[in-house]
C-alpha positions as YAML, in Angstrom:
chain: A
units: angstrom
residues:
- id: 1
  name: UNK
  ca: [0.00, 0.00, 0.00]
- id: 2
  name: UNK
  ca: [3.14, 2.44, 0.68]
- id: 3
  name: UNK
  ca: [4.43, 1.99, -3.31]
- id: 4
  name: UNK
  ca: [1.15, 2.86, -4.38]
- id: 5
  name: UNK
  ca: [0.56, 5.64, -1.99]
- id: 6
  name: UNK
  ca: [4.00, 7.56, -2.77]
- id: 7
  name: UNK
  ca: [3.68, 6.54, -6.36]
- id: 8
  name: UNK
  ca: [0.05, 8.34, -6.32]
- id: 9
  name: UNK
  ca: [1.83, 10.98, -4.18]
- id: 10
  name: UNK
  ca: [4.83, 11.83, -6.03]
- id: 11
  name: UNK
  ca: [3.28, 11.46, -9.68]
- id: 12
  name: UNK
  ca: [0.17, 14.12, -8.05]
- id: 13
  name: UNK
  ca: [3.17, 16.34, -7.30]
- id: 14
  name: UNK
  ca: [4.98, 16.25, -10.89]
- id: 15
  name: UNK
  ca: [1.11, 16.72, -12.23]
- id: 16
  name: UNK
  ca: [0.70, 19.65, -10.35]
- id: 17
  name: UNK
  ca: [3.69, 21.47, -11.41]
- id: 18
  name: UNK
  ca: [1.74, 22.06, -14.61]
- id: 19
  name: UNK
  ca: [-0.67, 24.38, -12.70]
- id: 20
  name: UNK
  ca: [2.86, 25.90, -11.20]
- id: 21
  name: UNK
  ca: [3.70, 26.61, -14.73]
- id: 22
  name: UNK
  ca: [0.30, 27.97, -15.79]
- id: 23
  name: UNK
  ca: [0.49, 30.55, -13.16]
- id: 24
  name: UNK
  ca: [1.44, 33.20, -15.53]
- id: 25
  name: UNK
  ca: [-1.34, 32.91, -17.61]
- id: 26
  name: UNK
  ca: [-3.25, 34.46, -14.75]
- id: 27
  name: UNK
  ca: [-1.35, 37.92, -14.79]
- id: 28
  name: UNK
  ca: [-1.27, 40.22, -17.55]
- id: 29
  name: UNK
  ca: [2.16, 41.25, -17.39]
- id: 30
  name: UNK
  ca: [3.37, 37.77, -16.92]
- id: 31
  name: UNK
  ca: [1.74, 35.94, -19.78]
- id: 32
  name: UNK
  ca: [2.47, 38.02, -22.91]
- id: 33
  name: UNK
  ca: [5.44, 35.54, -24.12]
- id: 34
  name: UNK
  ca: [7.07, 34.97, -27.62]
- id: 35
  name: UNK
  ca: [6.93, 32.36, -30.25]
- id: 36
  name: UNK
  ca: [10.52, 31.79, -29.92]
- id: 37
  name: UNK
  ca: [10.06, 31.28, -25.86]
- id: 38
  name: UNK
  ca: [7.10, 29.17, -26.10]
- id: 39
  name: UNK
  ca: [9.80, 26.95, -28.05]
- id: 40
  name: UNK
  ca: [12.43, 27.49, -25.75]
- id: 41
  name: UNK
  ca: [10.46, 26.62, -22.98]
- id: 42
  name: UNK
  ca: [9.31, 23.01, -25.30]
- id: 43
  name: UNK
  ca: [12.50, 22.01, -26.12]
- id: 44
  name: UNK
  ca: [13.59, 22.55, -22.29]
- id: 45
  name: UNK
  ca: [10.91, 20.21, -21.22]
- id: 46
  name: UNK
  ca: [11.76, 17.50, -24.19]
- id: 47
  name: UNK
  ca: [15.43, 17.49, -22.66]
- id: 48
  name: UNK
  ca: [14.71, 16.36, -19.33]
- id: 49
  name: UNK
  ca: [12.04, 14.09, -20.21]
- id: 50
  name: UNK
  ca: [14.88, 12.50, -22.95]
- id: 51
  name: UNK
  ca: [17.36, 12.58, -20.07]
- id: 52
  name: UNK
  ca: [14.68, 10.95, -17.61]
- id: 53
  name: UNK
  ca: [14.47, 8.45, -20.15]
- id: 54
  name: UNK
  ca: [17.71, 7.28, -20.53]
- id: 55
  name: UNK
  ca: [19.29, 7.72, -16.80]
- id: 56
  name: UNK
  ca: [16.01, 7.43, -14.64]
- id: 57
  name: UNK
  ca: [14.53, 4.43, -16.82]
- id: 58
  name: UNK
  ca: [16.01, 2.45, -19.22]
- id: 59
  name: UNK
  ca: [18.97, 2.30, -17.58]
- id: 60
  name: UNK
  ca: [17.41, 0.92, -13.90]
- id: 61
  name: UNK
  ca: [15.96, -1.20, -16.57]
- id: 62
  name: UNK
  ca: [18.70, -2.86, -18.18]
- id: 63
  name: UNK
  ca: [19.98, -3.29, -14.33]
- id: 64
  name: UNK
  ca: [17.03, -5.08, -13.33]
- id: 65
  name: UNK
  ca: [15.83, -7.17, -16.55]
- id: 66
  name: UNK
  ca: [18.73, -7.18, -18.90]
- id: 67
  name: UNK
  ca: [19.48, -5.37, -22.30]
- id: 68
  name: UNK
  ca: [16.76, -7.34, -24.54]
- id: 69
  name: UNK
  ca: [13.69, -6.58, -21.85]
- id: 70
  name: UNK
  ca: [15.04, -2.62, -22.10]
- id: 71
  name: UNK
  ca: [14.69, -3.24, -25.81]
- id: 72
  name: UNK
  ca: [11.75, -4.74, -26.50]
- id: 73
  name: UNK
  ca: [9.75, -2.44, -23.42]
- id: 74
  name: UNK
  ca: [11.28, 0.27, -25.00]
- id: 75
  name: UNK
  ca: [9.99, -0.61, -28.78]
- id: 76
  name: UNK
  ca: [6.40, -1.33, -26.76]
- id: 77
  name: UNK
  ca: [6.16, 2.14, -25.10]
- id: 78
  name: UNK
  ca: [6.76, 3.44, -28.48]
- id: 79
  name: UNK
  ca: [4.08, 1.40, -30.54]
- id: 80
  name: UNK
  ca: [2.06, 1.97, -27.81]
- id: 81
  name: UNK
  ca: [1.53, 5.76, -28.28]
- id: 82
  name: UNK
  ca: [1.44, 5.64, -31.81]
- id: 83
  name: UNK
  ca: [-1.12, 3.50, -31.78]
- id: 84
  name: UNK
  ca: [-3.40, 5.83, -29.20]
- id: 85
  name: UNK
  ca: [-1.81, 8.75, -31.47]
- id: 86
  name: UNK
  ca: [-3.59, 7.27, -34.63]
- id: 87
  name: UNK
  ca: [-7.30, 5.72, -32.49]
- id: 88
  name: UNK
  ca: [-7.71, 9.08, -30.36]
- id: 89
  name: UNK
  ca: [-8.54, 12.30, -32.12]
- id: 90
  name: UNK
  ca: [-6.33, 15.49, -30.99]
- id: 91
  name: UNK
  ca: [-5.03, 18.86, -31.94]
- id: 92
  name: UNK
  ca: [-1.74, 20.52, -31.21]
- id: 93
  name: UNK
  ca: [-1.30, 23.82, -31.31]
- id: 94
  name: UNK
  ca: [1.20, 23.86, -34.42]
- id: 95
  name: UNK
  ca: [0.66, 20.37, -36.27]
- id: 96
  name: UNK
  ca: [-3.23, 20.78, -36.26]
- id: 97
  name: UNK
  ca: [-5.80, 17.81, -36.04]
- id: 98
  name: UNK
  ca: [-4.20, 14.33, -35.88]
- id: 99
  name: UNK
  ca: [-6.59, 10.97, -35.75]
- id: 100
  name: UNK
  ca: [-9.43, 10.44, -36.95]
- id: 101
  name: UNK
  ca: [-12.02, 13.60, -37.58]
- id: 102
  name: UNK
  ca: [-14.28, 14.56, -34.28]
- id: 103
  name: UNK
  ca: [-16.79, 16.70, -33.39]
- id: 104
  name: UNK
  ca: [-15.14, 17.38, -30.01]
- id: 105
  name: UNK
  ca: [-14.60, 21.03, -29.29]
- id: 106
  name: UNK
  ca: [-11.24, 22.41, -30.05]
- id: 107
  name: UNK
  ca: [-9.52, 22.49, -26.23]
- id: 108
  name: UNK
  ca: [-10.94, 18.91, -25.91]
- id: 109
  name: UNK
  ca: [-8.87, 18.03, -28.65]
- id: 110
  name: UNK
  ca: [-5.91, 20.07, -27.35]
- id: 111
  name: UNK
  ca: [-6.86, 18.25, -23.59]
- id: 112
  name: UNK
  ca: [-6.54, 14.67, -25.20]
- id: 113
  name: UNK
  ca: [-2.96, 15.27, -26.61]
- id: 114
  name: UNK
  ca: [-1.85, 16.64, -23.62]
- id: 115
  name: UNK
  ca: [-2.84, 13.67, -21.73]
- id: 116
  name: UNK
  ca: [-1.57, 11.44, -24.17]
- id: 117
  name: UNK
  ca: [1.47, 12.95, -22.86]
- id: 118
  name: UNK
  ca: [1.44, 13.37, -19.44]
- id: 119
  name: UNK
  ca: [-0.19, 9.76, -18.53]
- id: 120
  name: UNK
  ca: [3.26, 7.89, -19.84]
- id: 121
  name: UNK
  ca: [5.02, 10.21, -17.51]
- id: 122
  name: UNK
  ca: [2.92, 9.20, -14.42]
- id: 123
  name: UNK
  ca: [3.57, 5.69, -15.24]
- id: 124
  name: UNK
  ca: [7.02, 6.54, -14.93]
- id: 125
  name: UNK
  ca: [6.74, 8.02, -11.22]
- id: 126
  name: UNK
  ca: [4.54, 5.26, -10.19]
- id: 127
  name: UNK
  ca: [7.14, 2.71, -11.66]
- id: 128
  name: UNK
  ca: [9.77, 4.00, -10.09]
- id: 129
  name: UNK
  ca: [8.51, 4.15, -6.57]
- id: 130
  name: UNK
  ca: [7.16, 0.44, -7.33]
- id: 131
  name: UNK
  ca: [10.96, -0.68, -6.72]
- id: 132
  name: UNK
  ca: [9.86, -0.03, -2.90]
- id: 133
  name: UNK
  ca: [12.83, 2.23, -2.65]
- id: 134
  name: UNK
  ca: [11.92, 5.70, -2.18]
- id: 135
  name: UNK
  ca: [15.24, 7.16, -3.54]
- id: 136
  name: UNK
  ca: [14.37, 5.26, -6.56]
- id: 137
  name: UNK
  ca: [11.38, 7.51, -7.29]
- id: 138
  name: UNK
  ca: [12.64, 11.21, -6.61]
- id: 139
  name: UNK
  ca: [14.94, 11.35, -9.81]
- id: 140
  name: UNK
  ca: [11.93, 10.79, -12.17]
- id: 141
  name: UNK
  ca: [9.03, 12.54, -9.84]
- id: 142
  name: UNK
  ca: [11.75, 15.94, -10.17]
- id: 143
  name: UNK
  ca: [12.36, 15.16, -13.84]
- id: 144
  name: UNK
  ca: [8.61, 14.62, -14.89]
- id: 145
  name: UNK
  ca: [7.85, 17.68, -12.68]
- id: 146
  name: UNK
  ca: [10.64, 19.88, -14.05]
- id: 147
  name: UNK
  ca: [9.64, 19.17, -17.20]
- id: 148
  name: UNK
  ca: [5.81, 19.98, -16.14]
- id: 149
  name: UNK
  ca: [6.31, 23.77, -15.33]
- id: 150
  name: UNK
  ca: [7.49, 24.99, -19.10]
- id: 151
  name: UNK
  ca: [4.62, 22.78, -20.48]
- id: 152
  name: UNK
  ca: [2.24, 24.32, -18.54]
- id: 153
  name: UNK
  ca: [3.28, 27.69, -18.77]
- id: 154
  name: UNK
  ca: [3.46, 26.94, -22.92]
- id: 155
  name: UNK
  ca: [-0.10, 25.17, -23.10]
- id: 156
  name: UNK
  ca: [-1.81, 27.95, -20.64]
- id: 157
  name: UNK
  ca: [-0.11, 31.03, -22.97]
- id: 158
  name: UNK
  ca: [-1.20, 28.87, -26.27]
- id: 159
  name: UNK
  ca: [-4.83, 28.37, -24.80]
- id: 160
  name: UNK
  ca: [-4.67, 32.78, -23.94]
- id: 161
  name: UNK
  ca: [-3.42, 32.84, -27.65]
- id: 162
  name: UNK
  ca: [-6.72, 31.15, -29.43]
- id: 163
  name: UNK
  ca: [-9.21, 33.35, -27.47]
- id: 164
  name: UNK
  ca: [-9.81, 31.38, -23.65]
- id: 165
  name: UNK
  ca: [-9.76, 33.30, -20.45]
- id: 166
  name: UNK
  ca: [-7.45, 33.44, -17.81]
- id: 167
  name: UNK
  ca: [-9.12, 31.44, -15.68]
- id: 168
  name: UNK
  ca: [-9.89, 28.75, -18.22]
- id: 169
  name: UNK
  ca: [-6.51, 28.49, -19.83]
- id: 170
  name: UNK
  ca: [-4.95, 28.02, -15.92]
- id: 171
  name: UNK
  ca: [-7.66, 25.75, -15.23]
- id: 172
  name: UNK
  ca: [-7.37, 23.74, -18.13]
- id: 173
  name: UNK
  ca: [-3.68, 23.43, -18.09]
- id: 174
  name: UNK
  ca: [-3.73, 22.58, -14.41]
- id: 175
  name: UNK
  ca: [-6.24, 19.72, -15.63]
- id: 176
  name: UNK
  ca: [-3.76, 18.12, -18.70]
- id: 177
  name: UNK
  ca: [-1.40, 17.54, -15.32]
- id: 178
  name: UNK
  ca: [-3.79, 15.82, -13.32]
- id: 179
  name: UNK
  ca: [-4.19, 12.78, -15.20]
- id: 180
  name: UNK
  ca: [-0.41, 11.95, -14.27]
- id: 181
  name: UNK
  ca: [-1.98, 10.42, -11.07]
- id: 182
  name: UNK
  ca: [-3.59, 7.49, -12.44]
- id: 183
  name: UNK
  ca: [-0.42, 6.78, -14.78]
- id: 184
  name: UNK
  ca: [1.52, 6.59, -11.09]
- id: 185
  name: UNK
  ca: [-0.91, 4.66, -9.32]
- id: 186
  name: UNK
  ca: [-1.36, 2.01, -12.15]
- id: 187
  name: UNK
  ca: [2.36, 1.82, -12.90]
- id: 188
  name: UNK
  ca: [3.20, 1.07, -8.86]
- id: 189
  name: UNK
  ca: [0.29, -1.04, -8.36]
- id: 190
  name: UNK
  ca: [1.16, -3.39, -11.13]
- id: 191
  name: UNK
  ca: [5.17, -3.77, -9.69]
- id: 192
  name: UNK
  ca: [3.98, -3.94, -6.12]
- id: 193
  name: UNK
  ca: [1.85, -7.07, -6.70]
- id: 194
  name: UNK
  ca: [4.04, -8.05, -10.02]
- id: 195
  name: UNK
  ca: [8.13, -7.16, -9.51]
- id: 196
  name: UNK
  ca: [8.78, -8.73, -12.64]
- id: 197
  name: UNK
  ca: [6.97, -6.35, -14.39]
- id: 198
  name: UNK
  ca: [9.33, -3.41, -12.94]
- id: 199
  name: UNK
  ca: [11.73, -3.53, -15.75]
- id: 200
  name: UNK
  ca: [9.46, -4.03, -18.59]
- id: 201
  name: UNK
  ca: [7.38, -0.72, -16.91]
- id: 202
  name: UNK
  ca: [10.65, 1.23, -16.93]
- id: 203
  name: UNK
  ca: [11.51, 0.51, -20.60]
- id: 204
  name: UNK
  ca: [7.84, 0.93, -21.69]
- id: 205
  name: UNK
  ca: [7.44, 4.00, -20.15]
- id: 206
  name: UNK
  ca: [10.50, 5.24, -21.68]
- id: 207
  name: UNK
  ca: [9.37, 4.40, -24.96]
- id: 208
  name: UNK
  ca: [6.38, 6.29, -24.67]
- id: 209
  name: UNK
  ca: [7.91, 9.38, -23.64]
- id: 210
  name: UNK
  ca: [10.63, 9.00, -26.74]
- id: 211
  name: UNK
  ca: [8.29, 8.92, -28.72]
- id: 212
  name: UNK
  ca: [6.75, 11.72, -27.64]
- id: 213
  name: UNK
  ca: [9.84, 13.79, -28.16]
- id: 214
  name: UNK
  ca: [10.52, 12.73, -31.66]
- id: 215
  name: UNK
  ca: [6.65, 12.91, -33.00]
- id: 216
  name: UNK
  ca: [4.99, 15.58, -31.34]
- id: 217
  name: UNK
  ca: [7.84, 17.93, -28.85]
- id: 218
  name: UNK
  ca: [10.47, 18.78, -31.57]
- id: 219
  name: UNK
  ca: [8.14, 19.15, -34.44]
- id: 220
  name: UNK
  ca: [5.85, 21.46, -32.14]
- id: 221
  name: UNK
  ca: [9.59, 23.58, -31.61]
- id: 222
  name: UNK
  ca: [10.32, 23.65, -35.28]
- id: 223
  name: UNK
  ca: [7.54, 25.14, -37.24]
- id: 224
  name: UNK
  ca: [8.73, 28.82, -36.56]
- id: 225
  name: UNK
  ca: [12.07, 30.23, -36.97]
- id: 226
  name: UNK
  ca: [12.97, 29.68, -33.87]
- id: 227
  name: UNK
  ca: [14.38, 26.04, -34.39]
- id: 228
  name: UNK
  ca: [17.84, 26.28, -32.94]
- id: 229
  name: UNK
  ca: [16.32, 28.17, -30.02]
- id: 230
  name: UNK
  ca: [14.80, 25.35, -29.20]
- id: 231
  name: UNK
  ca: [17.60, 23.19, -30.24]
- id: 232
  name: UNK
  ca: [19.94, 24.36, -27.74]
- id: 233
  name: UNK
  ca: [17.00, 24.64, -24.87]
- id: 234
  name: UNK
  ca: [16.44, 20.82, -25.59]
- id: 235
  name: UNK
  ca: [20.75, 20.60, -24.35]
- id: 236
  name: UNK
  ca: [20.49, 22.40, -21.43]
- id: 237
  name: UNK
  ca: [17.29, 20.79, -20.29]
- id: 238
  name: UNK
  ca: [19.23, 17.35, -21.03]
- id: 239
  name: UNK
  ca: [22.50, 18.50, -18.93]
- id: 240
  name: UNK
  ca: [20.11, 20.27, -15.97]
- id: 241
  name: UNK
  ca: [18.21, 16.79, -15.67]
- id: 242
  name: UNK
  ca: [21.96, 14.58, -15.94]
- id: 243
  name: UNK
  ca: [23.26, 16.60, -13.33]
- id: 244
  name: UNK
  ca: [20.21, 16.26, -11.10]
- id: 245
  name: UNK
  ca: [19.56, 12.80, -11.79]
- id: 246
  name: UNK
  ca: [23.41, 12.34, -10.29]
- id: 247
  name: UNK
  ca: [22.93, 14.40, -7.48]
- id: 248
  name: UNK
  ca: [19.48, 12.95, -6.52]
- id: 249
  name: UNK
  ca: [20.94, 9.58, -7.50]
...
């Protein structure tokens, strides 16, 4: 009952620093961003989740199951969100409508690919804290909330940017984050009653969240002119989360 609770605990935490970020978006002086930061501020966040993924997951994973489980989880986590990618409809803010049509309303759309991101990344916290060591979860649950501030500061200034409220774009950004939760209490219930599974969770989670970078992050960064901007943010966000994962370590 302990994995699960500080899995649910620590992946409600990371979720939460997306309302942290979205705080802006409440303040008129604080909200009125550029392009080119919005960008910045992506390619920040798809460093240290690519730096979670390879220090904080797949390699606990090859530790615990071996180099061919890290493979094969990791090639699962990845057809695993392409396949929700092409069976649930959603918009991003740059690439437009992806899946099949809908008649959803435009933020559900954007609320759908957000959570198609953020639930692999609670099923990383709650993974992690499923080893039943608690140091094992704080690398990821600082990563995945790290990561969770410049998303939600970019989704609630994108929302402001199509015509929603300040209230609403907060609220709703605060609400993408929230779903991170049941990733972390599904990813440490499954390795508290199945240990086995802990590796194949690691690399599967890491997966998704590659993929994530590759097919949706980057290309969101790379529309505008502000590529290399977002280039170089993507670096630092990768060193920032090395060095903490090897502090926290």
């Amino acid at each position: 009952m302990s994995v699960v609770f500080w899995g649910m605990v620590g992946s409600l935490l990371a979720g939460l620093a997306t309302g942290v970020g979205a705080i802006p978006a409440l303040f008129p002086s604080l909200s009125h961003i550029s392009h080119r930061f919005r960008d910045e501020l992506l390619g920040f966040a798809a460093g240290v989740m690519l730096a979670a993924s390879a220090f904080s997951l797949l390699v606990p994973a090859i530790e615990h199951g071996g180099a061919w489980v890290a493979f094969m989880g990791l090639a699962l986590g990845g057809l695993l969100l392409d396949g929700l990618d092409r069976f649930l409809p959603h918009e991003h803010f740059e690439k437009g409508l992806e899946g099949p049509k809908s008649r959803l309303r435009q933020i559900w759309l954007f609320v759908i690919a957000i959570t198609l991101h953020n639930f692999p990344e609670g099923l990383a916290v709650g993974v992690s804290f499923g080893t039943g060591h608690f140091q094992d979860g704080i690398p990821i649950a600082v990563a995945i909330g790290l990561q969770n501030i410049p998303e939600g500061m970019a989704v609630a200034v994108s929302l402001l940017g199509i015509g929603y409220s300040r209230s609403r774009a907060f609220l709703y950004a605060l609400l993408t984050g929230l779903v991170e939760p049941l990733g972390g209490v599904l990813g440490a219930g499954i390795v508290s009653v199945m240990y086995s599974f802990l590796p194949w969770g690691m690399a599967l989670a890491a997966g998704a969240m590659i993929f994530i970078i590759g097919d949706e992050i980057i290309p969101e960064t790379h529309h505008g002119n502000s590529a290399r901007y977002a280039t170089y943010a993507l670096m630092v966000g990768f060193m920032v989360m090395m060095l903490l994962d090897n502090l926290l370590g």
